[in-house]
MARKESE-142519 format. One record per atom (N, C-alpha, C, O): residue in one letter; x, z, y. Coordinates in steps of 0.1 Angstrom, whole numbers, padded with zeros to 4 digits, always signed. Layout:
residues N
aXZY ...
***
This chain:
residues 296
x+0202-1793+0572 x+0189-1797+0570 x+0179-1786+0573 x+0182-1774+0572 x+0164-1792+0578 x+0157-1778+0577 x+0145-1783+0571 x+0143-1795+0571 x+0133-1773+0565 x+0126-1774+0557 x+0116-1765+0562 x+0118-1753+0564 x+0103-1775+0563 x+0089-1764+0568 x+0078-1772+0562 x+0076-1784+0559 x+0070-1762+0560 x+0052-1763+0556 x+0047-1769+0563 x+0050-1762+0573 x+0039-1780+0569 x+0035-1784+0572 x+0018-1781+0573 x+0012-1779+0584 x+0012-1780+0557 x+0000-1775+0555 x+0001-1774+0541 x+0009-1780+0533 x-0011-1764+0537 x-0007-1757+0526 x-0021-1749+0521 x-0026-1740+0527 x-0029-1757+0505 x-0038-1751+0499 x-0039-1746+0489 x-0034-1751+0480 x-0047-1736+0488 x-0051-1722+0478 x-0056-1730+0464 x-0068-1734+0465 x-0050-1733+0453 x-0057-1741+0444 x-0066-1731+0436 x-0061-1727+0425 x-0079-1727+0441 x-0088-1721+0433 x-0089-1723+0414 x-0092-1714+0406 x-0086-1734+0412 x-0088-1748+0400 x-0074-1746+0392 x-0076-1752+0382 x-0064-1741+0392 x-0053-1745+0384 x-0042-1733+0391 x-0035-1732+0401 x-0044-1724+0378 x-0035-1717+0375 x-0024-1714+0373 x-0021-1719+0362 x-0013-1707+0377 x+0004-1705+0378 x+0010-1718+0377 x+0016-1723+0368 x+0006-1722+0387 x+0014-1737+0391 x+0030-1740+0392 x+0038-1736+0400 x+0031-1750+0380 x+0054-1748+0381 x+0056-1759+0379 x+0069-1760+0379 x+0050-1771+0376 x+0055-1784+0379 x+0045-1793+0385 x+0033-1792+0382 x+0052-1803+0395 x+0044-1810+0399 x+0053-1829+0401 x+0065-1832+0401 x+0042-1835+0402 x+0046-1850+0401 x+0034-1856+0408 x+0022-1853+0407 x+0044-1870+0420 x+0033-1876+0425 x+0037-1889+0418 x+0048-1893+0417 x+0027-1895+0415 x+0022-1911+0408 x+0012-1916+0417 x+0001-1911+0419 x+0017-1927+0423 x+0008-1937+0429 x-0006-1928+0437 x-0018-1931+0436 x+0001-1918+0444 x-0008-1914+0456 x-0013-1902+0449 x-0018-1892+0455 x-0011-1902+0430 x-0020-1891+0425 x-0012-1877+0424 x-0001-1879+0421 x-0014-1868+0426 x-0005-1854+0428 x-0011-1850+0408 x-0022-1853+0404 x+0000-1845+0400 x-0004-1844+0388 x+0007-1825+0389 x+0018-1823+0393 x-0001-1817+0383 x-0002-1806+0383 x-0001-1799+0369 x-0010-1800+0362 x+0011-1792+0364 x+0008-1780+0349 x+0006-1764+0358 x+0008-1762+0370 x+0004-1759+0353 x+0009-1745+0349 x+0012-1733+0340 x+0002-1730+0333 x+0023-1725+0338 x+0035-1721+0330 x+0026-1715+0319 x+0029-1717+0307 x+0014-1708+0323 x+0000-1704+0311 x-0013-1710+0310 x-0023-1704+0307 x-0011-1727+0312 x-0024-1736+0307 x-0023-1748+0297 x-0012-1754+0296 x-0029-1749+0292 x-0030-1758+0285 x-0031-1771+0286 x-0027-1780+0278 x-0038-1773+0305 x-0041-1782+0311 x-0031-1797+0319 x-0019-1797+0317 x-0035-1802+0322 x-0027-1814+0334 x-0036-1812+0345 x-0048-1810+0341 x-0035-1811+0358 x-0046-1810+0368 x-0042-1825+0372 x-0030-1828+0370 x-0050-1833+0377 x-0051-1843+0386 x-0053-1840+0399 x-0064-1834+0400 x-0045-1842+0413 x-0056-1837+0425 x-0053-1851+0435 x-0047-1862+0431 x-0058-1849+0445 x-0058-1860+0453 x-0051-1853+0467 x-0052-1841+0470 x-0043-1863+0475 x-0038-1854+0489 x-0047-1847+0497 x-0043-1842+0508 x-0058-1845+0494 x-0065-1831+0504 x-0068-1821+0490 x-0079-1816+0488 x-0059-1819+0483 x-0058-1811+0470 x-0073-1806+0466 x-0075-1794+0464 x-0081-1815+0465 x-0092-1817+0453 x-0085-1821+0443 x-0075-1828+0441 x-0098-1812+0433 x-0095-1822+0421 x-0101-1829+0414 x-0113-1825+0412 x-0097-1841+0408 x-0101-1849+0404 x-0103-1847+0391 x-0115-1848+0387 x-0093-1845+0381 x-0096-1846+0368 x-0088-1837+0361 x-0077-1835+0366 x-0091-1831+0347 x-0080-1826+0336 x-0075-1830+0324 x-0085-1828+0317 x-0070-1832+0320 x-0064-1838+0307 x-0054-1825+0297 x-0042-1821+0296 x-0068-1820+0290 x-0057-1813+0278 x-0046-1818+0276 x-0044-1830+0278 x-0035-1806+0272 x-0024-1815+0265 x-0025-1806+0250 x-0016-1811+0242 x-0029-1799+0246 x-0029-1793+0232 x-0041-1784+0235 x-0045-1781+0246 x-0047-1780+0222 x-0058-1771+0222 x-0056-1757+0221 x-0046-1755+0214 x-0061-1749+0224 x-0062-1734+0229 x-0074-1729+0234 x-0081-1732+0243 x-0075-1719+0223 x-0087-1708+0230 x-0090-1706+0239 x-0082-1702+0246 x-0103-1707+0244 x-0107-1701+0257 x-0103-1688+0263 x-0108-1677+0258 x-0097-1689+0271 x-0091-1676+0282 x-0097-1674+0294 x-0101-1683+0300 x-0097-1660+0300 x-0100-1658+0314 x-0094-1670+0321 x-0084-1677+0318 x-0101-1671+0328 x-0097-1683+0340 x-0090-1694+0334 x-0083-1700+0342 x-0089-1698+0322 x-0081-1709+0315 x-0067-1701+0314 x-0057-1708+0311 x-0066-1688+0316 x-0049-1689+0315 x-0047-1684+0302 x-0056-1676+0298 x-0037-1686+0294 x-0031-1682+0285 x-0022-1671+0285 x-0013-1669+0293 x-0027-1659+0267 x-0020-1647+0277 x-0001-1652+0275 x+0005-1662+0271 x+0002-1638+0281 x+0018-1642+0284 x+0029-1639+0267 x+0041-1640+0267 x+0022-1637+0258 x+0033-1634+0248 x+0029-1646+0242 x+0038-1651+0235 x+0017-1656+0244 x+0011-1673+0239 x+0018-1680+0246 x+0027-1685+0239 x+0020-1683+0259 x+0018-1693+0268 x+0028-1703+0263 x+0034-1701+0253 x+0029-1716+0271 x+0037-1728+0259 x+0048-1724+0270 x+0059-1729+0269 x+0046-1715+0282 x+0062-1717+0295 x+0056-1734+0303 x+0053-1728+0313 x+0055-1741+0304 x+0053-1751+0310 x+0061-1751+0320 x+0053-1749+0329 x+0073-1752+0327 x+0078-1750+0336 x+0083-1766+0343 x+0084-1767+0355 x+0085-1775+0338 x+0091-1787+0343 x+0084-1799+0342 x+0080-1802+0331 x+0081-1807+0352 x+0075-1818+0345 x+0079-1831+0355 x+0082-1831+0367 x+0077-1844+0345 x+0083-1854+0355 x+0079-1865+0349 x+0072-1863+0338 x+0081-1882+0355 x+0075-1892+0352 x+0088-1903+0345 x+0097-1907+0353 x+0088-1905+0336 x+0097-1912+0329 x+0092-1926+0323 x+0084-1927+0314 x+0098-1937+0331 x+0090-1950+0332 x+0097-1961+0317 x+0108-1965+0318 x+0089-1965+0305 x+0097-1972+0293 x+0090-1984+0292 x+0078-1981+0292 x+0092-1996+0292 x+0088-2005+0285 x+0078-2009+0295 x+0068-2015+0291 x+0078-2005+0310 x+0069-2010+0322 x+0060-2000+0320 x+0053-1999+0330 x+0057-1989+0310 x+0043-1979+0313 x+0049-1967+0319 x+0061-1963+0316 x+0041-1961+0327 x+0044-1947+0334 x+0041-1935+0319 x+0032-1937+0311 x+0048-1927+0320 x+0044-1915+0307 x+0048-1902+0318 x+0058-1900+0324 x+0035-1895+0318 x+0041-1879+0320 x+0048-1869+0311 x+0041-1862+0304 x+0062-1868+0312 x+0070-1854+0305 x+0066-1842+0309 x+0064-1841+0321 x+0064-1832+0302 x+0059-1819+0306 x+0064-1811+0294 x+0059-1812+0284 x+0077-1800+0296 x+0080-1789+0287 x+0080-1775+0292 x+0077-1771+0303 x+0084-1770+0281 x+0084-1752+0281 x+0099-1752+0286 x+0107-1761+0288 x+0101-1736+0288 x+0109-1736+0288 x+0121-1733+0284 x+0132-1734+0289 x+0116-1727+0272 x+0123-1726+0258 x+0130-1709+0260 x+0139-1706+0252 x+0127-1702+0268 x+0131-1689+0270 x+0122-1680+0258 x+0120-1668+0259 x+0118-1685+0252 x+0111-1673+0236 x+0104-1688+0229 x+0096-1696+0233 x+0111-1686+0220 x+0115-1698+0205 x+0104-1692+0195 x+0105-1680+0192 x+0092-1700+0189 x+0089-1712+0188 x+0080-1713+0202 x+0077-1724+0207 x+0076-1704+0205 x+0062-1705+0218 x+0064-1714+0227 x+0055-1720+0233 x+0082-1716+0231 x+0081-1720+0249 x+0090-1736+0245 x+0097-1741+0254 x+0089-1742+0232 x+0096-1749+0226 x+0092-1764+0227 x+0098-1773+0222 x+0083-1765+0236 x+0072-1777+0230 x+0077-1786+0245 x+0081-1780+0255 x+0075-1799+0243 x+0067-1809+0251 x+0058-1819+0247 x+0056-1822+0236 x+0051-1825+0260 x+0042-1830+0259 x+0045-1846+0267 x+0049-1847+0278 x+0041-1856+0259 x+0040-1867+0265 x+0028-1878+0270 x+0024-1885+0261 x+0023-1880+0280 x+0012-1885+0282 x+0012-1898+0286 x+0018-1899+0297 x+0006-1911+0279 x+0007-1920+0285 x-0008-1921+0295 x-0019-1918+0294 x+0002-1927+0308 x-0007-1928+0315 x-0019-1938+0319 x-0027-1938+0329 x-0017-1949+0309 x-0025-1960+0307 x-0035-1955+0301 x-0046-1957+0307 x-0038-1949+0288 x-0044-1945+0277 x-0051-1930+0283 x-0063-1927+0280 x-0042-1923+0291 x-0047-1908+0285 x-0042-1901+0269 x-0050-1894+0262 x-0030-1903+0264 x-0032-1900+0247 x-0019-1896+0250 x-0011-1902+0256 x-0017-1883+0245 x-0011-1869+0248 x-0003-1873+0232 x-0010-1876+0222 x+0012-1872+0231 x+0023-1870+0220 x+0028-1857+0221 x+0030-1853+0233 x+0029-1850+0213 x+0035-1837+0212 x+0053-1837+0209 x+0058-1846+0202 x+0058-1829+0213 x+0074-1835+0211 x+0079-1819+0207 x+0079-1808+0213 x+0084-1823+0198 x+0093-1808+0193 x+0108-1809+0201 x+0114-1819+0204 x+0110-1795+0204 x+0120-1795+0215 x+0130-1786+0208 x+0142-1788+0209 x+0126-1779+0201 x+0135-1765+0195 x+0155-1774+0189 x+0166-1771+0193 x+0150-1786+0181 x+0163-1794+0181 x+0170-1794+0195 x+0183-1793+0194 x+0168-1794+0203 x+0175-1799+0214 x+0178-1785+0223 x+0188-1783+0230 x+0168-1778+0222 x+0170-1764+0229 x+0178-1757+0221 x+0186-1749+0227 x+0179-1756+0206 x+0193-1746+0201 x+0206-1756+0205 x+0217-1751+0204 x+0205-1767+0209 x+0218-1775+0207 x+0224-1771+0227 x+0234-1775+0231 x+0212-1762+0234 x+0215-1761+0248 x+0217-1743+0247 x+0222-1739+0257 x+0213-1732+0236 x+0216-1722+0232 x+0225-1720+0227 x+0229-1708+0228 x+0232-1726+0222 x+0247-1725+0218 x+0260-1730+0227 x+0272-1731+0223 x+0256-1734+0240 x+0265-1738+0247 x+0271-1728+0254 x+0261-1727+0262 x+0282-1717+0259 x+0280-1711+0265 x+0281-1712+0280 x+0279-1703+0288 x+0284-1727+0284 x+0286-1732+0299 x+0271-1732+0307 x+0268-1733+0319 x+0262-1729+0295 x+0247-1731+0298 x+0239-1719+0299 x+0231-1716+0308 x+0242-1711+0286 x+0233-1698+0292 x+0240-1688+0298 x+0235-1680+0306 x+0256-1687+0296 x+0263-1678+0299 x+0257-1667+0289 x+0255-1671+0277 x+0254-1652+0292 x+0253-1645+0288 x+0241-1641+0289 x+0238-1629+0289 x+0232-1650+0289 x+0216-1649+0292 x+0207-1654+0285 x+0214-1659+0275 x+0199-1657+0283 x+0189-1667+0280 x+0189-1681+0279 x+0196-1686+0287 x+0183-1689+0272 x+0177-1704+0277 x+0167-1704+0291 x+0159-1694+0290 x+0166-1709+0301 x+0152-1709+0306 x+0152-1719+0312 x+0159-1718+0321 x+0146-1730+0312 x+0147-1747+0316 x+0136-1745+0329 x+0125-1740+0326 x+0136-1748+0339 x+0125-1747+0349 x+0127-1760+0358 x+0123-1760+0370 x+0133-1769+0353 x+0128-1783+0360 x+0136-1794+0353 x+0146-1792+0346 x+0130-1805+0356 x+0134-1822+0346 x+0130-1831+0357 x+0119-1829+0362 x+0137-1838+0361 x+0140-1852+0365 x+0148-1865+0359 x+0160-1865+0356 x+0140-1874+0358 x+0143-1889+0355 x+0144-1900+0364 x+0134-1902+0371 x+0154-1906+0364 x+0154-1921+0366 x+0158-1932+0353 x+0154-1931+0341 x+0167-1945+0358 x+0160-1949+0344 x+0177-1949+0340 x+0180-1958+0332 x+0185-1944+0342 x+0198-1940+0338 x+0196-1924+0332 x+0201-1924+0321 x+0192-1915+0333 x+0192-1901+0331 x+0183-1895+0330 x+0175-1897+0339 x+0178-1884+0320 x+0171-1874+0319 x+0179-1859+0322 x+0188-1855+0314 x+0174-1851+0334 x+0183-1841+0338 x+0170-1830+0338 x+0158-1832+0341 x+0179-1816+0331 x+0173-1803+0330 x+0178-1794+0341 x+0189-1797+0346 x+0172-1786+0345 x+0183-1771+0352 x+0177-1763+0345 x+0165-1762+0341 x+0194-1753+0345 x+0188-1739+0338 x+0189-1731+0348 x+0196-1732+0358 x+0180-1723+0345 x+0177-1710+0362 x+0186-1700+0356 x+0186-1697+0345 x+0193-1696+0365 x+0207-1684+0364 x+0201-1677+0369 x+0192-1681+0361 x+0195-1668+0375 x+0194-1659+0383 x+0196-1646+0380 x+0195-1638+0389 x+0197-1644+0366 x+0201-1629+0360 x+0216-1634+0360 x+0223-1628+0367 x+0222-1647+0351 x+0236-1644+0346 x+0245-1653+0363 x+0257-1652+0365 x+0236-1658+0372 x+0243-1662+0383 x+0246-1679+0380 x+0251-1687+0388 x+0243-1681+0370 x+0255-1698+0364 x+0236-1706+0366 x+0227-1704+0358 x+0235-1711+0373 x+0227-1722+0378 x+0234-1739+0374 x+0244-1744+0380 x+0224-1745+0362 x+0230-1754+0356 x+0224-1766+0358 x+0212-1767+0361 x+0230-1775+0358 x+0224-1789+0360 x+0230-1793+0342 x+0240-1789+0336 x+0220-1801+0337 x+0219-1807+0325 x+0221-1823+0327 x+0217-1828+0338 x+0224-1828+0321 x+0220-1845+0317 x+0219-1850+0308 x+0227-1844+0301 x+0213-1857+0303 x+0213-1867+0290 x+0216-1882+0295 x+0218-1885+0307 x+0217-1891+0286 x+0217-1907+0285 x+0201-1907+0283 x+0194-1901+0276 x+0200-1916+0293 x+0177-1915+0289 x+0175-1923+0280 x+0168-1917+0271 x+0179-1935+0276 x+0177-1941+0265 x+0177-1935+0252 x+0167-1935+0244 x+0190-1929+0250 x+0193-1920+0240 x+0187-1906+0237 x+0187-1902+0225 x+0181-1899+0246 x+0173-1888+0246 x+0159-1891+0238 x+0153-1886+0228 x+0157-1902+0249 x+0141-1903+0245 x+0144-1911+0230 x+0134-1909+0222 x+0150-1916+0226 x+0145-1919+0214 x+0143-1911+0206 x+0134-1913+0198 x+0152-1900+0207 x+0153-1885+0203 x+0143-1881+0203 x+0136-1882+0193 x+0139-1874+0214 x+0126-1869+0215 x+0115-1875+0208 x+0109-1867+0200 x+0111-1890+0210 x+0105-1897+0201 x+0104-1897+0189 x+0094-1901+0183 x+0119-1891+0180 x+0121-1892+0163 x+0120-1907+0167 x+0108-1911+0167 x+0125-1912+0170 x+0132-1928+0166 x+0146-1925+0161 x+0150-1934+0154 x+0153-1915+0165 x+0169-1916+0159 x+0170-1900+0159 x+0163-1892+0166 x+0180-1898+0150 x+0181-1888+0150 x+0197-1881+0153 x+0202-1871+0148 x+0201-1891+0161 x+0213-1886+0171 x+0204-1880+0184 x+0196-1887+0190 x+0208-1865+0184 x+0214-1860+0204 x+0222-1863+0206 x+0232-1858+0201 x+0223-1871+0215 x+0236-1869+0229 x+0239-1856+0233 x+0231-1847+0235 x+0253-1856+0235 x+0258-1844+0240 x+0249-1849+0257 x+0244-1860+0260 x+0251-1832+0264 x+0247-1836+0274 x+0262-1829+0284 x+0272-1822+0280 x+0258-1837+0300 x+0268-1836+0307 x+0262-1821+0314 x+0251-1818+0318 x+0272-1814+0315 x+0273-1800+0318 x+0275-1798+0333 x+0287-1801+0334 x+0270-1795+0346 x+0274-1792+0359 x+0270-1777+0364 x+0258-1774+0363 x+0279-1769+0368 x+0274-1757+0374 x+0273-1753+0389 x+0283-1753+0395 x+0261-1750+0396 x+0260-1749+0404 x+0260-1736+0413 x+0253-1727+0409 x+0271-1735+0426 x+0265-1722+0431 x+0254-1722+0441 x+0256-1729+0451 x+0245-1716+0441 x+0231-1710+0451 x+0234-1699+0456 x+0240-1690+0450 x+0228-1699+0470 x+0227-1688+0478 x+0224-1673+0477 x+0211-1673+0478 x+0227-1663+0475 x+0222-1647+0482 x+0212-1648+0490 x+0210-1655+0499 x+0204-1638+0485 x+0193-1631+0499 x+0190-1620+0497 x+0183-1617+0487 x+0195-1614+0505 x+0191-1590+0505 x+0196-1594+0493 x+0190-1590+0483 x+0208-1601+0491 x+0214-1596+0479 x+0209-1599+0466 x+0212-1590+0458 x+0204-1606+0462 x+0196-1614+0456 x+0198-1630+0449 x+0195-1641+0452 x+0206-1624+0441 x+0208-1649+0434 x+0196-1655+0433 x+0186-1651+0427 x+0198-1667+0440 x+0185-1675+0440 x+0189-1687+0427 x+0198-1696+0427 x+0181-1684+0419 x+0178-1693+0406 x+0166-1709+0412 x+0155-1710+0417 x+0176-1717+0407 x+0167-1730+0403 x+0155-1732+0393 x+0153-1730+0381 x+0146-1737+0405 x+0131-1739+0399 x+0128-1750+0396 x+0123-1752+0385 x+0129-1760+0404 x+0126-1776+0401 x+0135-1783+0407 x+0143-1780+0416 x+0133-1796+0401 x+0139-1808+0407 x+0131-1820+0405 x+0121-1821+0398 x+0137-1831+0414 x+0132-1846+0412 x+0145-1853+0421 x+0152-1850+0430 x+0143-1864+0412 x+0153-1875+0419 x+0142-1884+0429 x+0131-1889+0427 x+0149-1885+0439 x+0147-1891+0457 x+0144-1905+0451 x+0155-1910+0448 x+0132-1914+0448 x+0132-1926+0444 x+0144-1942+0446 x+0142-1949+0455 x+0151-1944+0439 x+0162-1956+0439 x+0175-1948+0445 x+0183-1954+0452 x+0177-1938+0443 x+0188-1930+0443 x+0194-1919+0429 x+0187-1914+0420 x+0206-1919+0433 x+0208-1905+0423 x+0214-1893+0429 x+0221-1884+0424 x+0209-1894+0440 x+0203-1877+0447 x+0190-1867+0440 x+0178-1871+0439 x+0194-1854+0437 x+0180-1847+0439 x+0177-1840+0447 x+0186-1835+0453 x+0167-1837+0448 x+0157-1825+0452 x+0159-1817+0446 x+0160-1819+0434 x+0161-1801+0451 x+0160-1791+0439 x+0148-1780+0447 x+0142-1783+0457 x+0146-1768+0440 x+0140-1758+0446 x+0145-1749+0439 x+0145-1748+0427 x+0150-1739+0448 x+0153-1726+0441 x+0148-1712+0447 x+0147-1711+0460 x+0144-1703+0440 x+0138-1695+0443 x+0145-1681+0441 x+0155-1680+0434 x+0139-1670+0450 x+0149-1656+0453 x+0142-1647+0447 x+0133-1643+0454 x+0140-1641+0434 x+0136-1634+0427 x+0143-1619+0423 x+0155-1618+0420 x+0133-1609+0424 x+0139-1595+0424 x+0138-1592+0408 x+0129-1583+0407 x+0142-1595+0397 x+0139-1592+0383 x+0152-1592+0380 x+0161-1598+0385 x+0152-1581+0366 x+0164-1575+0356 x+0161-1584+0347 x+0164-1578+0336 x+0155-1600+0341 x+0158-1606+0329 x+0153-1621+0333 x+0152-1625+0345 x+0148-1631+0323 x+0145-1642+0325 x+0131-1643+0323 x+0124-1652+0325 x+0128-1629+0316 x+0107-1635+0316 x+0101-1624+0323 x+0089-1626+0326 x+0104-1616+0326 x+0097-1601+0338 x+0096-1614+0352 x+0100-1625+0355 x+0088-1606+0356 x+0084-1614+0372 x+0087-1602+0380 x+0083-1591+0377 x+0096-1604+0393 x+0099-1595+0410 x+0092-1604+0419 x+0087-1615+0421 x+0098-1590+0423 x+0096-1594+0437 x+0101-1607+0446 x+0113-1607+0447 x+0093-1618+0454 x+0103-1631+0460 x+0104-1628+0474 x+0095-1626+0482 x+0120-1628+0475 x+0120-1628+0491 x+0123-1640+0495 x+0131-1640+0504 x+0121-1651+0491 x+0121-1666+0501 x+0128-1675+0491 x+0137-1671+0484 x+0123-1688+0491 x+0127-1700+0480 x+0137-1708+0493 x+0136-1706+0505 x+0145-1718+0485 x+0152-1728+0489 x+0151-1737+0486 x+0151-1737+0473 x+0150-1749+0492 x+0149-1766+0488 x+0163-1773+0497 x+0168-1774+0508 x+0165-1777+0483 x+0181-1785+0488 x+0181-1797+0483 x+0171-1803+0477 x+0195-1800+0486 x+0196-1816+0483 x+0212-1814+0468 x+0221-1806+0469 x+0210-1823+0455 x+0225-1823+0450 x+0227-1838+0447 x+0219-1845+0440 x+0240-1844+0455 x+0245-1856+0458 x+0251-1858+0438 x+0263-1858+0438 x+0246-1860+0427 x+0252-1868+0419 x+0270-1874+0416 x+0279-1873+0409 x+0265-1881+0426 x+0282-1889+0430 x+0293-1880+0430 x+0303-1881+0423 x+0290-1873+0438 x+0300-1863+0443 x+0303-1850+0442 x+0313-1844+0446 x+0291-1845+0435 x+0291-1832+0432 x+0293-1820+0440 x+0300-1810+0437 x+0282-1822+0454 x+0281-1814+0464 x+0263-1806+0466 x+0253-1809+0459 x+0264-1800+0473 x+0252-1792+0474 x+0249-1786+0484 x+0255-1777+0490 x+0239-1794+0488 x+0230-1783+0503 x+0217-1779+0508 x+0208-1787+0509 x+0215-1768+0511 x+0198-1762+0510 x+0198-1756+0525 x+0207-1756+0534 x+0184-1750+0523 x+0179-1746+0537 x+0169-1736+0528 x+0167-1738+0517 x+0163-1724+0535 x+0153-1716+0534 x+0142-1727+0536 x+0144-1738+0539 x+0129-1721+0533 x+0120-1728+0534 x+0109-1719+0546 x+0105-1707+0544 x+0106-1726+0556 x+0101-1718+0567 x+0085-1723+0566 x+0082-1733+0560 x+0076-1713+0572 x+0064-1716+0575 x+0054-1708+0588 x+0050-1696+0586 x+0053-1715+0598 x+0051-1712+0610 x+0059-1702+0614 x+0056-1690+0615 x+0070-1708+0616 x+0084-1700+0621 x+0092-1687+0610 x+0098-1677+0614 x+0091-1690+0603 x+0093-1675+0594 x+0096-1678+0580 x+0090-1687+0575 x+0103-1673+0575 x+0106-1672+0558 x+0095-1674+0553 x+0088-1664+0555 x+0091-1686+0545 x+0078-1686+0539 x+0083-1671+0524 x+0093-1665+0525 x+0075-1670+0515 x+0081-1660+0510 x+0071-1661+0494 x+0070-1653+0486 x+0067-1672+0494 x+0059-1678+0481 x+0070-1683+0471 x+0082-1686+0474 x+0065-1684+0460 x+0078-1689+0444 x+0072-1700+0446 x+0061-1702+0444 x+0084-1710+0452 x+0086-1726+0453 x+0091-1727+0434 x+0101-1723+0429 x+0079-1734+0429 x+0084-1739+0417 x+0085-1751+0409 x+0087-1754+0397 x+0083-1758+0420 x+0089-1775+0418 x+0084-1783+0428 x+0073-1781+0434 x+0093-1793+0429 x+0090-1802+0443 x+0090-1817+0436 x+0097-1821+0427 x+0081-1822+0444 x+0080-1841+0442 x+0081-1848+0454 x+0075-1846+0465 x+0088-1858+0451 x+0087-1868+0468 x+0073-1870+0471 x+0066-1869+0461 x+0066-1873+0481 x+0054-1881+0490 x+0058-1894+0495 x+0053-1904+0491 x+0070-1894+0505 x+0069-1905+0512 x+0080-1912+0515 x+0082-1905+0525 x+0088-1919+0515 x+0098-1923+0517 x+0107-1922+0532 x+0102-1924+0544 x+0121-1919+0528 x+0131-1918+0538 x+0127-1923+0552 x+0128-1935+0553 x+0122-1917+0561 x+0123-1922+0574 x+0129-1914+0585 x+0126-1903+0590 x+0140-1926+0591 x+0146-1918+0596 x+0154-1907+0599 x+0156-1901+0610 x+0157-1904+0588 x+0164-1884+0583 x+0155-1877+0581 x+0157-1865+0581 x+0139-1882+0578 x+0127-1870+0576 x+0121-1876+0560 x+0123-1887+0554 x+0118-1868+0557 x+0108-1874+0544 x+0104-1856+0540 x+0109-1845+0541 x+0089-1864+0533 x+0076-1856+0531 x+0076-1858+0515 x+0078-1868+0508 x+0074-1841+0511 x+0074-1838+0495 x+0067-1828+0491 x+0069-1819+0498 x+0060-1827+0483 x+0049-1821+0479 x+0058-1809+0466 x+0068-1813+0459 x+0050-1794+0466 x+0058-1785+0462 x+0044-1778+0457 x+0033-1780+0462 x+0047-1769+0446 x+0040-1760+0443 x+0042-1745+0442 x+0052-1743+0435 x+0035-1734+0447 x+0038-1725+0439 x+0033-1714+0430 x+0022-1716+0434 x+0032-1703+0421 x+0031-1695+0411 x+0032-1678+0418 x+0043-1673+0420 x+0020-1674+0418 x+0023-1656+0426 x+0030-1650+0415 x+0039-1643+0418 x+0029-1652+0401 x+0027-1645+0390 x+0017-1640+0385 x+0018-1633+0374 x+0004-1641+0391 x-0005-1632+0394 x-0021-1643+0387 x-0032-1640+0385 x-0013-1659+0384 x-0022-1667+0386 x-0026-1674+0395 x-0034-1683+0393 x-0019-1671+0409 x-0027-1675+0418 x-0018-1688+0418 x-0009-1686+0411 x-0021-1704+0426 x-0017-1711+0436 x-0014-1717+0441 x-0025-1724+0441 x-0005-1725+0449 x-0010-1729+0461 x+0005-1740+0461 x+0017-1739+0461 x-0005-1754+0463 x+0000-1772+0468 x+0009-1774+0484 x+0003-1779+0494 x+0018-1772+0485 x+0027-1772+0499 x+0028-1789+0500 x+0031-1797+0492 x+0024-1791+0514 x+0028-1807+0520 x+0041-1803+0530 x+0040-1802+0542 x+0052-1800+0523 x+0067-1800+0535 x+0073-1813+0541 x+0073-1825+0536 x+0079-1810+0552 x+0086-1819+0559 x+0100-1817+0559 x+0104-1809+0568 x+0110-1822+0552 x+0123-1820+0554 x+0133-1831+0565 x+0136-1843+0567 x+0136-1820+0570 x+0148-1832+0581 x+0164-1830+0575 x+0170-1820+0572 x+0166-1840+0574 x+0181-1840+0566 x+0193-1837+0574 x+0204-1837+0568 
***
């Protein structure tokens, strides 16, 4: 497979950008120190914001780094015919990074979801942090599964999560107060200059149980310091079969070298090509909406 930028803008408007989701043409935007939802449209304007909890006013809206809620994952989980936006932390410093947010998207009316139940029940596994941290940096749904990844990139163990969706969300909801165990997968990712590349996001490929992942090549000694990135990867993981394949992510011929921190489909399978929308996070605050082209 190969994977290139296509075009690619500076989001003046929305801050350390780490999940993204497209809904019916609309690109929906967090980032890891806001409070916010960005709304944009495909020539990445924006349209609109939707608090999801209240918070002090901050430089540039960001929240500082010992506050921030982590926002790292977010995705569209469809119940009862309504679209809702999921959006969590990602639980790498308990109670701060603990939280999610639910948004119905008919209404606009934001549910707060306590996560810490379900994040010590993913702290105590050792198949999951290994010898590291929690750090959840992407969620994808269909209407069979709710799946997490945990970013390895200090302890190396890059994890794929699952739940039963029915059973989660009720959870999540407090409608029941059974967790499902979840199904445990570990994945290996690529080296660069020596370097493990940790998983950043995912989404499932619409009417399939393929995902999208993105993983990124970070120069850091822990799970909350920020390094140096020498180049992200966007791959594909087959479900069924329990296989795995990526590509570097290029832009105008060359190792793009930006923190790919979550990817969403645009446009449907054609022909071995399809178009997906990515975002990424300097650490710095800055960034910036990718329109890629992947050939399979």
């Amino acid at each position: 497979m190969k994977v290139y930028i296509r075009r690619k803008y500076f989001l003046s408007d929305v801050p350390s950008a780490s999940g993204v989701e497209v809904i019916d043409k609309s690109i929906y935007i967090i980032g890891d120190d806001s409070s916010w939802l960005y709304v944009l449209n495909e020539q990445a304007q924006l349209l609109n914001k939707i608090a999801l909890f209240n918070s002090p006013a901050t430089l540039k809206g960001r929240i500082a780094k010992q506050n921030k809620p982590d926002f790292e994952a977010l995705t569209c989980i469809e119940v009862d015919g309504k679209k809702r936006l999921l959006a969590v932390g990602s639980g790498s410093k308990s109670p701060e990074r603990d939280n999610g947010y639910l948004l119905d998207l008919s209404t606009n009316t934001v549910l707060h979801l306590p996560l810490t139940g379900m994040y010590n029940q993913l702290r105590e596994l050792p198949e999951v942090v290994s010898t590291g941290k929690l750090n959840i940096e992407g969620i994808a749904a269909n209407p069979e599964h709710i799946v997490f990844i945990q970013r390895g990139n200090i302890t190396g163990k890059n994890v794929l999560i699952s739940y039963p969706a029915e059973g989660l969300y009720e959870y999540l909801l407090q409608k029941s107060a059974y967790l499902p165990a979840p199904v445990i997968q570990s994945f290996a990712l690529p080296r660069l200059t020596g370097v493990q590349a940790g998983f950043s996001g995912i989404t499932f490929i619409p009417g399939t149980s393929t995902l999208f992942f993105t993983a990124s090549v970070e120069n850091t000694l822990n799970e909350i310091d920020d390094g140096e990135i020498a180049g992200s990867y966007i791959g594909l993981i087959d479900l069924s079969n329990h296989t795995l394949k990526s590509s570097l992510v290029e832009y105008e011929g060359a190792t793009y070298l930006g923190k790919i921190e979550s990817i969403a489909v645009l446009g449907q399978v054609n022909s071995g090509q399809i178009d997906v929308v990515a975002v990424t996070d300097s650490d710095q605050g800055g960034s910036e909406l990718l329109f890629l082209q992947i050939d399979l």
